[in-house]
C-alpha positions as CSV (number, residue, x, y, z in Angstrom):
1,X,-3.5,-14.8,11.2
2,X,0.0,-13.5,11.8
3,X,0.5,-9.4,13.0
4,X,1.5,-7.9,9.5
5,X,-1.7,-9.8,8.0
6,X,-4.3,-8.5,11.2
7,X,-2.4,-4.7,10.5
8,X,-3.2,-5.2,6.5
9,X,-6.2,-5.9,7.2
10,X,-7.1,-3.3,10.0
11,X,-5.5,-0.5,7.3
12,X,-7.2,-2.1,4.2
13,X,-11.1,-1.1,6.8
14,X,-9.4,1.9,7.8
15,X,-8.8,2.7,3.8
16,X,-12.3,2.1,3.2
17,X,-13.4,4.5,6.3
18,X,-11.4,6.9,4.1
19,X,-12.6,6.3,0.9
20,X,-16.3,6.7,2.2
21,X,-15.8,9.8,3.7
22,X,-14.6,11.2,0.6
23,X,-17.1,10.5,-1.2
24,X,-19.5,11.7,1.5
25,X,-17.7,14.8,1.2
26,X,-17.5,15.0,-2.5
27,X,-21.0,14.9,-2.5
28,X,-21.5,17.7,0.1
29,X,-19.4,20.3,-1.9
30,X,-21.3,19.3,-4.7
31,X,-24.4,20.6,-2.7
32,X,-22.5,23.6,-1.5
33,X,-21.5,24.8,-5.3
34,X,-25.4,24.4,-5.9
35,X,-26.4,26.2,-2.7
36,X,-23.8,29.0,-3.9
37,X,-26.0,29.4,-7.3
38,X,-29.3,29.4,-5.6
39,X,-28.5,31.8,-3.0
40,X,-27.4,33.6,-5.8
41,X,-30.6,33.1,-7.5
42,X,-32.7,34.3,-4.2
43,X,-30.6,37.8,-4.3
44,X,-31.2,38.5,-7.9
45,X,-35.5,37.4,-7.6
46,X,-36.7,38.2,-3.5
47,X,-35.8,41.2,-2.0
48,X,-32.6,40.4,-0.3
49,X,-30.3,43.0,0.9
50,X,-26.3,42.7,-0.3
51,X,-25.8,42.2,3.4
52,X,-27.9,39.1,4.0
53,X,-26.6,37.7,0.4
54,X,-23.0,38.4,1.3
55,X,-24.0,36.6,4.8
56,X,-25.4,33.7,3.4
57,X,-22.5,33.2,0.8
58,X,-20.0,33.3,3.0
59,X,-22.0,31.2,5.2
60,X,-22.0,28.4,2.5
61,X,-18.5,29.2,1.6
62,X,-16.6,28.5,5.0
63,X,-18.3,25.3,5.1
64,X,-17.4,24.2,1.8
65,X,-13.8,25.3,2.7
66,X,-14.0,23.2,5.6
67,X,-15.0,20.3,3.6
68,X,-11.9,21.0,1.0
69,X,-9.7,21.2,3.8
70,X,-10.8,17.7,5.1
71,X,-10.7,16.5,1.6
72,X,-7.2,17.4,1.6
73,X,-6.7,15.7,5.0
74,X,-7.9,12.4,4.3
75,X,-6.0,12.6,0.9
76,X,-3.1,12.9,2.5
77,X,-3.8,10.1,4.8
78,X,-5.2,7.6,2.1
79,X,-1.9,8.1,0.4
80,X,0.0,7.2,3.9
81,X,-2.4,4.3,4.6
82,X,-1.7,2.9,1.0
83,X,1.8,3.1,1.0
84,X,2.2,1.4,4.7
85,X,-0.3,-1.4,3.1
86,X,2.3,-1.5,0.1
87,X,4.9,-1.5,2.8
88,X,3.6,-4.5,4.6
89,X,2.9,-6.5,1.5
90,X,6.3,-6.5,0.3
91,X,7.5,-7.3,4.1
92,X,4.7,-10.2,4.0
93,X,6.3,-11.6,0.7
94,X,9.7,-11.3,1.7
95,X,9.4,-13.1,4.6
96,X,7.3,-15.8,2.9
97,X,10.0,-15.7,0.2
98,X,12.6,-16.4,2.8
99,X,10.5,-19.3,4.6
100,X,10.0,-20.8,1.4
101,X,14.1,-20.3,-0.1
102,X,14.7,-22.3,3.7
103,X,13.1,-25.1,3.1
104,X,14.3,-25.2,-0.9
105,X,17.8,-24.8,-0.1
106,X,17.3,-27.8,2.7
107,X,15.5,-30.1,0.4
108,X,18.7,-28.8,-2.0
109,X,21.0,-29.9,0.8
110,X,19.5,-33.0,1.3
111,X,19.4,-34.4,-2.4
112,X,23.0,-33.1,-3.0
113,X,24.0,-35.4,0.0
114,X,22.1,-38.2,-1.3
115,X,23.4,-37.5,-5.0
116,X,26.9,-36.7,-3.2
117,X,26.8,-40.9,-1.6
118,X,25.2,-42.4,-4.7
119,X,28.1,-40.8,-6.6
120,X,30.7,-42.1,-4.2
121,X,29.2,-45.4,-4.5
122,X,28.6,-45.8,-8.1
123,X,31.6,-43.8,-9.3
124,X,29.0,-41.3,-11.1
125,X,29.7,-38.0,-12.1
126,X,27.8,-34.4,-11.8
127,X,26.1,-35.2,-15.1
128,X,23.8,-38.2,-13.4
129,X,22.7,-35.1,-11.1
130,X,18.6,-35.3,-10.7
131,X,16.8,-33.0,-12.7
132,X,14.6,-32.3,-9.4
133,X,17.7,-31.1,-7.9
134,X,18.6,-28.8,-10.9
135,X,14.6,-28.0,-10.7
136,X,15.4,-26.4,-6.5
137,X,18.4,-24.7,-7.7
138,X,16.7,-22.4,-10.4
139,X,13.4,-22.2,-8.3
140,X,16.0,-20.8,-5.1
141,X,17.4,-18.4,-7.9
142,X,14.0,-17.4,-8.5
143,X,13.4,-16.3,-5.3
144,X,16.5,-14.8,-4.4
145,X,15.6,-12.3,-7.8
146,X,12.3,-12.2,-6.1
147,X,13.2,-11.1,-2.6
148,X,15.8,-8.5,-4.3
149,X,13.3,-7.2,-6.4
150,X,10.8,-6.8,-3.3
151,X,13.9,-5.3,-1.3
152,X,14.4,-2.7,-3.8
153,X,10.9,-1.7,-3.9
154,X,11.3,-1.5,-0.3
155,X,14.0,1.0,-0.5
156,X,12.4,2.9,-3.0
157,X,9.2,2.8,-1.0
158,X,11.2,4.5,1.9
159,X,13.1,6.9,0.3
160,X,10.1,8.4,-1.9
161,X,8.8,9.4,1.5
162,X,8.8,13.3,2.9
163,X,12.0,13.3,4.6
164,X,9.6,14.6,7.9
165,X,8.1,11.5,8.1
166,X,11.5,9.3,7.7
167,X,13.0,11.0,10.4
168,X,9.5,10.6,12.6
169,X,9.9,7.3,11.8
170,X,13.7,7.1,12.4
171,X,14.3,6.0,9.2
């Protein structure tokens, strides 16, 4: 396993870290909302004073804050881990793009060398060209449009960042 697939990987765990934790804390302010209403309910059938209601709703109310605010926290960081798992995947494919196009345009190289003697020593023309060799030349157009496309989701990637984090990044 190569370092951009172990980092995939590690994010993809750390995404589900996240995504369990949300849901952990979904479910708490859930709880909170219904604690609100029964405290609520207490006040209005015990003999509670205003002071110990007020005290026990605001009690339940700073800790659902809390939760929102961490809900908002690991938003933000879900979003960050998904787009540097985006961000890796296109690298990934690019770079497998790129071994792959190598090794076409080689093979491409050799059979035009081989078609480029038998030519020589037949007196052929272009037209007996191998329709394997036609086959490598639109599968390397392929994926030179594939590894532009993936560029230029790149650089979209990038630039739809905060302009703070591009410049933390140096970017």
């Amino acid at each position: 396993m190569n370092q951009a697939d172990a980092a995939i990987a590690r994010l993809r765990l750390f995404l589900a870290d996240i995504e369990g934790k949300e849901k952990q804390l979904q479910t708490m302010r859930r709880q909170f909302r219904d604690q609100m209403e029964r405290v609520i309910g207490f006040a209005l059938y015990r003999e509670a004073s205003v002071d110990q209601t007020l005290s026990m709703l605001t009690d339940v109310d700073e800790r659902e804050q809390a939760v929102e605010l961490t809900l908002q926290h690991l938003v933000r960081l879900r979003d960050r881990v998904r787009a540097e798992i985006e961000s890796l995947e296109l690298t990934r494919g690019i770079e497998a793009a790129k071994l792959e196009l190598a090794d076409l345009e080689s093979r491409k190289a050799r059979l035009e060398a081989g078609a480029t003697a038998m030519e020589s020593s037949a007196g052929g023309s272009e037209a007996n060209e191998s329709p394997s060799l036609e086959e490598l030349r639109a599968e390397i157009r392929r994926l030179q449009a594939l590894i532009h496309e993936a560029s230029d989701r790149a650089i979209r990637s990038l630039t739809a960042r905060s302009p703070l984090e591009r410049s933390r990044r140096g970017v």
